[in-house]
MIGUNU-697629 format. One record per atom (N, C-alpha, C, CB): residue in one letter; y, z, x. Coordinates in pm, whole numbers, plus 50000, padded with zeros to 5 digits. Glycine has a CB too. Layout:
BEGIN
aYZX/...
% end
This chain:
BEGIN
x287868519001950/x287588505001981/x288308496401879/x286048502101981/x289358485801974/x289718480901841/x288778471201735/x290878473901871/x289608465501619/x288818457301529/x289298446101524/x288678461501406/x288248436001552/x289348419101600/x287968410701499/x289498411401873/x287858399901552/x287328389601458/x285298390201510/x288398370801500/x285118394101600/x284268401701630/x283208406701558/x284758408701665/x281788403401542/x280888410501427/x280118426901477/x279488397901390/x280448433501400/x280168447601464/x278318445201399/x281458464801381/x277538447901543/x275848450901526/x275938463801555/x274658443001629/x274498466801481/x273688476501563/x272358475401612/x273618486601504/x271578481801678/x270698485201765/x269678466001689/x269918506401737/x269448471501603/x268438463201535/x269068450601551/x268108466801383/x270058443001547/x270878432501510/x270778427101645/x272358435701447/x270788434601772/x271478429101902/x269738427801952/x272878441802011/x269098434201909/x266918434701948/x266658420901900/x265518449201819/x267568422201766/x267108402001696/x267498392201762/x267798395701548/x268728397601839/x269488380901922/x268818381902030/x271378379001972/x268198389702089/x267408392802222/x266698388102231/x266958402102258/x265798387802124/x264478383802068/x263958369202112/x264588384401913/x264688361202145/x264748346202149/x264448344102280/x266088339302108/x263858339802375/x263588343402536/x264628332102575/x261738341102612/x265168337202680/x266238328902760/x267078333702892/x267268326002663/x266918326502984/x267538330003097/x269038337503010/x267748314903211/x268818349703087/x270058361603071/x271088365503224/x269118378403021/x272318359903163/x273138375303310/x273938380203213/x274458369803496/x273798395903268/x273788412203250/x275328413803308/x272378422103354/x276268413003238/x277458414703328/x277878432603289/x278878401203280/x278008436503371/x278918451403415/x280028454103464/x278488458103497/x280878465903389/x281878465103458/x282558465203606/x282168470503412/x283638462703704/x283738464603832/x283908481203858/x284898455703883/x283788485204002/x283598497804025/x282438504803976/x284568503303986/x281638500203992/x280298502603869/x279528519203910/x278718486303896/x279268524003786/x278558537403808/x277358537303775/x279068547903745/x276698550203756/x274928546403775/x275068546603577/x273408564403890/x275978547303527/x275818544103353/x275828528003377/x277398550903226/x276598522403421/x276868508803397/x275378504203517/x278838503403445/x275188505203635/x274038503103747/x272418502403654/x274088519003875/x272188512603581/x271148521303523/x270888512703397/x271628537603492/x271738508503343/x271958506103195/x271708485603223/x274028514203126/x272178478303302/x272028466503298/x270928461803352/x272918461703338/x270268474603476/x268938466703530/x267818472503415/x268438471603720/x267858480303354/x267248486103277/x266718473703142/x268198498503245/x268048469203114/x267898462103028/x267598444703110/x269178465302933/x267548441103208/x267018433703295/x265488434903314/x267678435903404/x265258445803272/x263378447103353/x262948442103192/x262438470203428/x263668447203099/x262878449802939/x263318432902904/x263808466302797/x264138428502946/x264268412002900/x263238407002970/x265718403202939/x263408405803106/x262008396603184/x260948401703164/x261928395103336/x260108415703118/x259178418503017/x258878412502874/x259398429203000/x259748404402819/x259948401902728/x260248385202748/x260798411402680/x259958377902846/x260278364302873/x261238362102911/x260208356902795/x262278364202904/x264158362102924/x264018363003048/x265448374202860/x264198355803164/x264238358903318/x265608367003292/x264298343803443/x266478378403359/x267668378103362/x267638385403513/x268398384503231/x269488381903562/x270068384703670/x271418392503641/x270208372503742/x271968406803724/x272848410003675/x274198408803745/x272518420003641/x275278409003717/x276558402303805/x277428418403787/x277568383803712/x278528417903869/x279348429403877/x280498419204007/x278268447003938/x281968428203941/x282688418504044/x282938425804166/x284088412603991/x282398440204143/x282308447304270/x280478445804328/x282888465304234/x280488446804464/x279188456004478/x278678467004423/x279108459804573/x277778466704422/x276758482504394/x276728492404511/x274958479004370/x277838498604496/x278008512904597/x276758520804645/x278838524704517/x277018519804814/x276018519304878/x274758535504809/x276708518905051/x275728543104804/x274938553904704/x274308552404571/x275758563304672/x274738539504542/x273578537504416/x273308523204477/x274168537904219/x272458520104525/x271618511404591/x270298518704560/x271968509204748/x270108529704596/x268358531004546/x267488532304420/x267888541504593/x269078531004353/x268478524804181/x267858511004181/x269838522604058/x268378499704249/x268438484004293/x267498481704384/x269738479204356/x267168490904467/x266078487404554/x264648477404539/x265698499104577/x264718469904599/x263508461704527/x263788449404414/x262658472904446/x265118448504336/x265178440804169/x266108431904267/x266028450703983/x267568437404300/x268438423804329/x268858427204493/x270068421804206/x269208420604568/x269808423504707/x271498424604646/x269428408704843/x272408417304548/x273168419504534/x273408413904410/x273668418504622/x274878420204331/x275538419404224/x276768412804241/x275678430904175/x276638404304308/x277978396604317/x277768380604253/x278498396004492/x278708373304219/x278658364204164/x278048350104282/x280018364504098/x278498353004405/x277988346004524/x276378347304547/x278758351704648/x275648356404512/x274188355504492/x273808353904335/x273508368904553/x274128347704266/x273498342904146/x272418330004139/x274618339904065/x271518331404145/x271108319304154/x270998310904073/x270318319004190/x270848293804125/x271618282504023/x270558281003897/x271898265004109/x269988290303900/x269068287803774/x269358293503611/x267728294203816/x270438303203675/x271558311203576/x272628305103554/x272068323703622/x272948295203643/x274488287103581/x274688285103421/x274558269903640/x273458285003363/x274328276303228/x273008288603110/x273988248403218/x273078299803187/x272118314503116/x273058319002961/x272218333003266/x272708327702929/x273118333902811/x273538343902892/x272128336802691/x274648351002857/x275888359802900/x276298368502844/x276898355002913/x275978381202846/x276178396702748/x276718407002876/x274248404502659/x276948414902804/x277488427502896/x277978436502850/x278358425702981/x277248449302923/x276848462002889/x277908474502953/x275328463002944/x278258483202865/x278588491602945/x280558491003007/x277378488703055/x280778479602915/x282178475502949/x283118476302846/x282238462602994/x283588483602816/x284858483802683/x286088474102674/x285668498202685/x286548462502754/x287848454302786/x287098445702840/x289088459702875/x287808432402815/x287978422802944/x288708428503083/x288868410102895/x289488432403075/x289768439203218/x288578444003310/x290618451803193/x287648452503244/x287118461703339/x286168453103386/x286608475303291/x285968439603357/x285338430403424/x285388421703546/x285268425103362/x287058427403557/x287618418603697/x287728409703707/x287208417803795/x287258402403822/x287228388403841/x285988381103741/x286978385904006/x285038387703706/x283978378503609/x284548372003489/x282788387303548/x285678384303464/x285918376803315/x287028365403328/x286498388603190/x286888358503401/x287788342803431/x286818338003438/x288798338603558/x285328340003522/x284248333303503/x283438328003393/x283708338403548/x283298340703339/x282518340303200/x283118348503096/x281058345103213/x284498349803053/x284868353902945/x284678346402830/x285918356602957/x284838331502841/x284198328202738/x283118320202688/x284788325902698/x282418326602727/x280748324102754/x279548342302706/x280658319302991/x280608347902676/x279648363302650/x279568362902495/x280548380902708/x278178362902513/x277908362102351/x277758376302302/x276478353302308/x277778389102399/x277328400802304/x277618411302388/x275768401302252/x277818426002345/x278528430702444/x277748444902371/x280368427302459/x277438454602460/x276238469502458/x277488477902516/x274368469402592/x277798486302413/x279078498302517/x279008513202419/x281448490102513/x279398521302483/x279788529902422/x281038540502427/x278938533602423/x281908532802465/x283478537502464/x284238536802354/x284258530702550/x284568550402301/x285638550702224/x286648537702150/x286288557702303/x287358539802327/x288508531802324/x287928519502425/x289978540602378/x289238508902378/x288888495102371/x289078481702337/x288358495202343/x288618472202375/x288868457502323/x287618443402306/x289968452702432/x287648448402185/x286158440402180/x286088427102206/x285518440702053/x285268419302275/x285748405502350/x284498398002293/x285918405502545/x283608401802256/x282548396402166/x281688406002082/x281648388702247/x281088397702011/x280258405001906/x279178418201958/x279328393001835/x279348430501933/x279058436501980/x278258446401899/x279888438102040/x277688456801965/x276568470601937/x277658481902002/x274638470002047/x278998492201957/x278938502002012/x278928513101927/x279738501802093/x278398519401994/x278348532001911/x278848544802026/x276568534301842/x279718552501996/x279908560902070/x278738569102094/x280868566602032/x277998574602242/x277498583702249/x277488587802389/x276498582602189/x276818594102494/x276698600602558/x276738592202700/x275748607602513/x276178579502654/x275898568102773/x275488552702741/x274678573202858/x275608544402778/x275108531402704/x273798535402746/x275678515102751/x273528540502851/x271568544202857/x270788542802759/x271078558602881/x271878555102693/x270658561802559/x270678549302452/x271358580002452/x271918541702446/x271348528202379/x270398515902453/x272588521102335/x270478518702523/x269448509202602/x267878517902587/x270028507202794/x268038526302614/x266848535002554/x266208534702446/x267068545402543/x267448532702357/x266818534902205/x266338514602123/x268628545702081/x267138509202235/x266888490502199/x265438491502273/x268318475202297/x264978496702375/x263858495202413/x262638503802372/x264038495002525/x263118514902277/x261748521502285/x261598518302089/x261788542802365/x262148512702040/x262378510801931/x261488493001928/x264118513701903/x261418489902054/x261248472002031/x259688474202009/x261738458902195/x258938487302023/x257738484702058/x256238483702184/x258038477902026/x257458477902287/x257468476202366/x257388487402454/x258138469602364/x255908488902567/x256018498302676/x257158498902734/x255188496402768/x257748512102747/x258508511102891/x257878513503037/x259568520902887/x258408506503095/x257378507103240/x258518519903329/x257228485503356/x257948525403387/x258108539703482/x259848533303547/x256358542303653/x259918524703593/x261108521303655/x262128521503586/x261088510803706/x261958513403461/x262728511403373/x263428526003312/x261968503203282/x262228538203290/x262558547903258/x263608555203366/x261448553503227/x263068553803507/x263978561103588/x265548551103643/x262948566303725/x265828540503589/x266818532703538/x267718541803440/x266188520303467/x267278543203306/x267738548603199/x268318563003234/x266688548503098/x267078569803298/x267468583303297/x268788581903425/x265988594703334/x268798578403531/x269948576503618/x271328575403511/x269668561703717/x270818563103445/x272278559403327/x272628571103292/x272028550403171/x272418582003238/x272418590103116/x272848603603203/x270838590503021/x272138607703300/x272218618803369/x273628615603457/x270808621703452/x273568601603521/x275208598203569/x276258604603490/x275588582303558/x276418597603376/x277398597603268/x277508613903178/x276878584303163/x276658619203207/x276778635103144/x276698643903268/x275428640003026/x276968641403409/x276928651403503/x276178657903510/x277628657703510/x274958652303497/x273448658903519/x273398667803385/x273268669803680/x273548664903296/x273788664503142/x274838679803125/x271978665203039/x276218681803198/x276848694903204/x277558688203124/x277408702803329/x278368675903101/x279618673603008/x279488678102870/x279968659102997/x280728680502813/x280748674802654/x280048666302573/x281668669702631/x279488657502663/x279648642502552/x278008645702584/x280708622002611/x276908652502615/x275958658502595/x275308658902467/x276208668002634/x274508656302373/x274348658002247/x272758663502262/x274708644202157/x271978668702156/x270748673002168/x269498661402158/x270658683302066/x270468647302110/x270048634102094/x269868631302271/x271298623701998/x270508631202318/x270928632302513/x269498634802539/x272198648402595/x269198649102479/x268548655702558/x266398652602523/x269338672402526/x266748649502418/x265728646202360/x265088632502420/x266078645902225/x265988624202438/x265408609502532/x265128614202675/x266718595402549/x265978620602727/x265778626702860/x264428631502850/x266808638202898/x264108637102742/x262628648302714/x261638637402765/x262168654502513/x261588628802668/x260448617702671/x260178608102771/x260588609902572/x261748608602856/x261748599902986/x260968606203125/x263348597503024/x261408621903106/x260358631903217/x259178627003127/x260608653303230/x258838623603032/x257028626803003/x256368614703080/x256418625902805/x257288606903147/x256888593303175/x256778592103337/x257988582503108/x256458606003357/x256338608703540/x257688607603639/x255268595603611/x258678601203579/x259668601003670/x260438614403750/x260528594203600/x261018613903859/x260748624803963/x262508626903882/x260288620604181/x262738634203816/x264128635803773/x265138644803897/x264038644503616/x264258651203979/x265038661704058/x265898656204168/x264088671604120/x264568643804228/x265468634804329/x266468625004278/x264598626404412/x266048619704154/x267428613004128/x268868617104096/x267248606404042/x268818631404051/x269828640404007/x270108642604159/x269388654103901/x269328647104277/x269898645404430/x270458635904423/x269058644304546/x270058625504391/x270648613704496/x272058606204388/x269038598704543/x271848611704317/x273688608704195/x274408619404262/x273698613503963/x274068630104229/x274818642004207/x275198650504289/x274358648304140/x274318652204477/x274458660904566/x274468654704693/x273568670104553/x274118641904707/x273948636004848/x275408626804818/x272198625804885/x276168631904970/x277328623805007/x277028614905158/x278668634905021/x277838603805149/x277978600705283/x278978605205332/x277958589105312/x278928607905522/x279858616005571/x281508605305513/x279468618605765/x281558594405459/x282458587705454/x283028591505336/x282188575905473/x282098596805225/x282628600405105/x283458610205125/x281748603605012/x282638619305225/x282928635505203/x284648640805293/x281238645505296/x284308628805389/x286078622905410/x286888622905325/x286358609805441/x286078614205248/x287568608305168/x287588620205031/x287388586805093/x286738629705025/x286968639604925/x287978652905050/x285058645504843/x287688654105141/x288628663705188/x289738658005177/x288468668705316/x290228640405254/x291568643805245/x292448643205101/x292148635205339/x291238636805017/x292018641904875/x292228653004837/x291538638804771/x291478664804898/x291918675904883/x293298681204964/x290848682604905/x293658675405027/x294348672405117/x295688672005012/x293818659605204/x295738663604962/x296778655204896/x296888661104694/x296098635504927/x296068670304672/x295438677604546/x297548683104530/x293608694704592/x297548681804405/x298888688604364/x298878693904230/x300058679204372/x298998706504202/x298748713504095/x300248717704014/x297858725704145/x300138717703903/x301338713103818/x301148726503681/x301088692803755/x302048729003631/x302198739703486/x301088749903486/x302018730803326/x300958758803595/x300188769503656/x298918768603679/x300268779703595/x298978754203766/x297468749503788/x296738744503669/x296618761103841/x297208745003552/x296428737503410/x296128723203456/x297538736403254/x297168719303537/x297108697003591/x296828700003662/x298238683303623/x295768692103777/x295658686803876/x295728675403931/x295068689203893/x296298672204045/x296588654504021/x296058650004182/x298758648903981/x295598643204237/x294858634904341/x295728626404351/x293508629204316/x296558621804450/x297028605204483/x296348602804630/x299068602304494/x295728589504658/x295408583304739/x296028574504790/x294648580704718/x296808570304866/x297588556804891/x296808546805024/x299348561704939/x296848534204947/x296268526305072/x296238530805239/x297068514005068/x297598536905221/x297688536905380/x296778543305438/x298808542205436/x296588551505327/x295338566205436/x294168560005414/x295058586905366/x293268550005319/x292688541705286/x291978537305434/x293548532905207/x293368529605453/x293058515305610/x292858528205712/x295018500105683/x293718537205745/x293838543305902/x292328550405878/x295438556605945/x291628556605750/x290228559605817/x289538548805782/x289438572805774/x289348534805750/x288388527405748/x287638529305606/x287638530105868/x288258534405501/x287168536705371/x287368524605259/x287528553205284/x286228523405208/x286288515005097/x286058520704979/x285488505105106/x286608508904836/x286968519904703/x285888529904694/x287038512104543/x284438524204732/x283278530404695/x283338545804726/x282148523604764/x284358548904805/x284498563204918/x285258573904814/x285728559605093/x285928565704731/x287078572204665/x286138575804487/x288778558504664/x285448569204477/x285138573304350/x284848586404281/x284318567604333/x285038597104393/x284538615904345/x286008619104322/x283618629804501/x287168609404369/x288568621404409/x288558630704257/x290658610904439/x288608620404149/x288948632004064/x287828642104042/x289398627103933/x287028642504065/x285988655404082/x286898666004152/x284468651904186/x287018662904297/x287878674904339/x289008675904284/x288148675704466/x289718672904212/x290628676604119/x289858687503996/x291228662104060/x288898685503965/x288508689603816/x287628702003846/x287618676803722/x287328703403998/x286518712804033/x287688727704066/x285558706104168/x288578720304075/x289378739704102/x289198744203980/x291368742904141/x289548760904001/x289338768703937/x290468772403840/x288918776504008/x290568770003699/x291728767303639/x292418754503586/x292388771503711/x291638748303641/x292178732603607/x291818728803454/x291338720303716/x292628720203373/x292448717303199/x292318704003273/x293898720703049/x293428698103276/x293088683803330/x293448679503479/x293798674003242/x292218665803512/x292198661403632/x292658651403592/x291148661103708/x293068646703727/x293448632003744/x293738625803896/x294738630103660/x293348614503932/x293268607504052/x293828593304080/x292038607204076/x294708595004112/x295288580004144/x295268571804308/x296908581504103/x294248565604275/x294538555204390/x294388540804437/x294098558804464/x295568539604558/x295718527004571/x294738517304635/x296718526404625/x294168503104589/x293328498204622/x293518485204788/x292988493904482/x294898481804727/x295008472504817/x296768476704875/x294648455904739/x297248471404991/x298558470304969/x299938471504871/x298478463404990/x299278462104801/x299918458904686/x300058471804572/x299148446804633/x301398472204520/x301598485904412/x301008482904279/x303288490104378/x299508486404296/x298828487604209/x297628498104209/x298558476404192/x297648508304110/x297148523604120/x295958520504040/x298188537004054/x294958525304033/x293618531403971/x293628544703909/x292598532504072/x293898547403822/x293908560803739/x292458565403703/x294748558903599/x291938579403727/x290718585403689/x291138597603609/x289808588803813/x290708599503478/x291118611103437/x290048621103334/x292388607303375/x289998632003373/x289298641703286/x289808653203218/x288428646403348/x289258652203131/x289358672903081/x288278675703033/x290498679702947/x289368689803064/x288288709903037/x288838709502915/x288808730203148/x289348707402821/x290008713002740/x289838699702649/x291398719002789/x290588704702474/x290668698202386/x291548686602403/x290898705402299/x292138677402473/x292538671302527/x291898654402529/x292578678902617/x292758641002461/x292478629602450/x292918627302556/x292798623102354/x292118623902664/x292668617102834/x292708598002741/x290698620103039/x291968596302673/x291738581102631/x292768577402624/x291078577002514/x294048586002526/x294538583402465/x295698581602570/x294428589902361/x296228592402709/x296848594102806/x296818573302853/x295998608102912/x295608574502901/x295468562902981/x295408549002927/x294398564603047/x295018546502738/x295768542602662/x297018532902675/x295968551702626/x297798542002728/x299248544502758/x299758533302849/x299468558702827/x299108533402920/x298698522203056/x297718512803088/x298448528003157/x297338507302935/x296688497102893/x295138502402923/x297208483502966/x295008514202940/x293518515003012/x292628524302842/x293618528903222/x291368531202890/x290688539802793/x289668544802832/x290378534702685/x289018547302720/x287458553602760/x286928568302698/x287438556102929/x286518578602693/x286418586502648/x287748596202608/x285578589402711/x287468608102498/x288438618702489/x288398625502597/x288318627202385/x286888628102700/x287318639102793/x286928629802942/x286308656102763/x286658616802930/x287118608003081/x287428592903048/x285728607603208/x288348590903111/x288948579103063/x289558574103175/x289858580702950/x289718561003220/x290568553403290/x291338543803303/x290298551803336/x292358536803360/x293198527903367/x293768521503476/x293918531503314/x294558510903480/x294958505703596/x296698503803605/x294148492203607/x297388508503673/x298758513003717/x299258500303780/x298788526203823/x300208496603669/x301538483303704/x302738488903698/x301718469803590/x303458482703794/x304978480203765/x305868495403795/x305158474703584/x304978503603875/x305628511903976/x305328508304155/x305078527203936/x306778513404181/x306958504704356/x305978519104427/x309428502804452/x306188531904373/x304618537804492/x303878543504397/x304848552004637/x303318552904490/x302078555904396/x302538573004379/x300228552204484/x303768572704427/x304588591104362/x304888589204253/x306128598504426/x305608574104199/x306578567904093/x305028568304009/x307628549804131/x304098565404033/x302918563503926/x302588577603907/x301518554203976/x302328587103986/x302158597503979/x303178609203864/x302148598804109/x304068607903893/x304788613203806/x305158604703662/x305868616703883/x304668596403639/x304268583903506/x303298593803460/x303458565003550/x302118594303539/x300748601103469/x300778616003428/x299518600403573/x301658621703470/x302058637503443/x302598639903368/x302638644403513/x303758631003334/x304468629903196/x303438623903062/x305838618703220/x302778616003099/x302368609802967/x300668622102961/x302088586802986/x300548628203047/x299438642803018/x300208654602958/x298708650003175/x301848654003022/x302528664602936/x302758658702773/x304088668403014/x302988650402775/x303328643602607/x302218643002549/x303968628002588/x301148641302608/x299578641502500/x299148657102501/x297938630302580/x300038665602576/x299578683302561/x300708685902413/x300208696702756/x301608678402410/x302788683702306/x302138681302153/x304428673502326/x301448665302177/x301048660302068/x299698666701997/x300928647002099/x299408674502110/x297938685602033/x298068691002018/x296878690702052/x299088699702070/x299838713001999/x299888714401838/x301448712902044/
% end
C-alpha cells in the first residue's frame, strides 16, 4: 500500500472517529464480492446500532447470488437509490484499495471520503485509513465491532462470517491465519447456520453462471506445461448468450481448478470497447499483486486484479498478461 499524505489508523483510532453518530454511506468497491457485500452491511447494522443511520453505495449492483446477504437491509446499492437524507452524510469505504476500484463513485464522492477500512497489500491510499493486511476486511470489521463492546446481533455475525469465508474460499486459501479461524470460532457460537451460507457463496450456481463457466472452459489455454492457465472472455460471446459481468466472476476459478495449474488468470471484456478485466491467482510462491501491478491494478500475493488499456483485442492483452507472469516467474527464481 502506498505511503502518501494520508494518516495511517488502527482499529482503535477509526472506533474513535465512528464514535460521533452521523448519517454514514459505506462505499464498496465495483464488482463487489461477499468480502466487500459482508464487510459494509456489517458495518452498516453496527453504525445504526450505534446511532449513525448509514446507507451503502457500490457502482455496480449486488450480484444476484449475493442478494441473500442484503435481503431485508437495502433493495439496492446503486447511487440512484440513495436516499436524500444521505446527500450531505459522512463518506468512508471499506474493502477498497484505489480510487479506481470505485468506479463511477469516486467522481461522486472522491473527495468527500473521510476514512477508508481495507486490507490489501497493494494500493493507493485516497484517505486516512485502518489497513492492515489480513485474511478479509471482515475480520477487521469483526474485530472494530467486537472490541467496541457492543453486542453483535446474529445478522451482523452472519454478514461477517460471509465476508471472511468469501475471501478465504470457505477458509481453503493461504491468506487463512489461525486468527481467521478463531473469529470464525466465536461467530458459529452465535447460532449462525454456517453450512448454508458456505452453500450459497461457494456451491450454488445459476444456470447462467454455469454457462458462462463452461464456455470459459471453452476458451481455457494452458501455457509452460500447464503451470499458466489463462481464461479470455471477449464481449462478443458476452452479448450472443445474454450474460452480465455478474456471470463471469468464477472464470478464473476454472482456470485455477485444473490439475497442475501454478497460476490462473482470466481476462475479460466488459463492454465493446478494448478494455479487459484481469483476475489472477496462485498455487505457488508467486506475487500475482505484483504481475497486475504492472497494469496499474493489485491486491494480494496470491489474488490480485487489474484493468487492461491500450491493447486493440483481448489476444494482444492476453499475451501482455503471460509475459508479465513469465517475468514475475524469472524474478522469483
Amino acid at each position: 500500500m502506498e505511503t502518501t499524505k494520508y494518516a495511517a489508523l488502527d482499529g482503535n483510532a477509526v472506533r474513535a472517529r465512528l464514535a460521533e453518530p452521523a448519517p454514514t454511506l459505506i462505499l464498496f468497491h465495483a464488482h463487489p464480492d461477499p468480502d466487500a457485500v459482508g464487510s459494509a452491511f456489517a458495518l452498516s447494522l453496527w453504525l445504526s446500532q450505534m446511532g449513525s443511520p448509514a446507507y451503502c453505495l457500490c457502482a455496480d449492483e449486488i450480484p444476484e447470488r449475493l442478494r441473500f446477504l442484503t435481503d431485508g437491509l437495502q433493495e439496492s446499492a446503486l447511487l440512484s437509490s440513495m436516499p436524500k437524507e444521505f446527500e450531505n452524510a459522512r463518506v468512508i469505504a471499506v474493502d477498497t484499495a484505489s480510487p479506481a476500484q470505485l468506479g463511477s463513485l469516486w467522481e461522486v464522492f472522491g473527495d468527500r471520503i473521510s476514512l477508508m477500512i481495507d486490507h490489501h497489500e497493494r494500493g493507493t491510499r485516497y484517505a486516512d485509513g485502518w489497513v492492515a493486511p489480513c485474511a478479509a476486511t471482515g475480520e477487521m470489521i469483526y474485530d472494530l465491532i467486537a472490541d467496541s463492546g457492543e453486542d453483535m446481533t446474529k445478522r451482523c455475525s452472519e454478514l461477517i462470517y460471509a465476508a471472511i469465508s468469501g475471501d478465504t474460499g470457505g477458509f481453503r486459501y493461504s491468506n487463512t491465519t489461525p486468527g481467521t479461524h478463531l473469529r470464525a470460532a466465536v461467530l458459529l457460537e452465535s447460532g449462525i447456520d454456517a453450512a448454508h451460507i458456505n452453500h450459497l457463496l461457494l456451491e450454488v450456481r445459476s444456470p447462467k453462471l454455469l454457462m458462462a463457466e463452461k464456455l470459459g472452459f471453452e476458451r481455457l489455454h494452458l501455457y509452460d506445461g500447464g503451470k499458466i492457465a489463462i481464461v479470455t472472455f471477449p464481449y462478443a460471446l458476452k452479448a450472443a448468450h445474454g450474460l452480465q459481468d455478474e456471470h463471469l466472476e468464477t472464470l478464473v476459478d476454472v482456470a485455477r481448478r485444473v490439475f497442475g495449474v501454478e497460476i490462473a488468470a482470466a481476462i475479460r471484456q466488459p463492454g465493446e470497447g478494448p478494455v479487459f478485466r484481469l483476475s489472477t491467482r496462485a498455487a505457488v510462491e508467486l506475487d500475482v499483486s505484483a504481475v497486475c501491478a504492472t497494469f496499474g491494478g493489485g491486491g494480494h500475493p496470491r489474488a490480485a486484479g487489474a484493468t487492461l488499456t491500450g491493447f486493440e483485442s483481448i489476444e494482444q492483452a492476453e499475451a501482455a498478461v503471460l509475459a508479465a507472469i513469465r517475468q514475475a516467474q524469472e524474478n522469483t527464481i
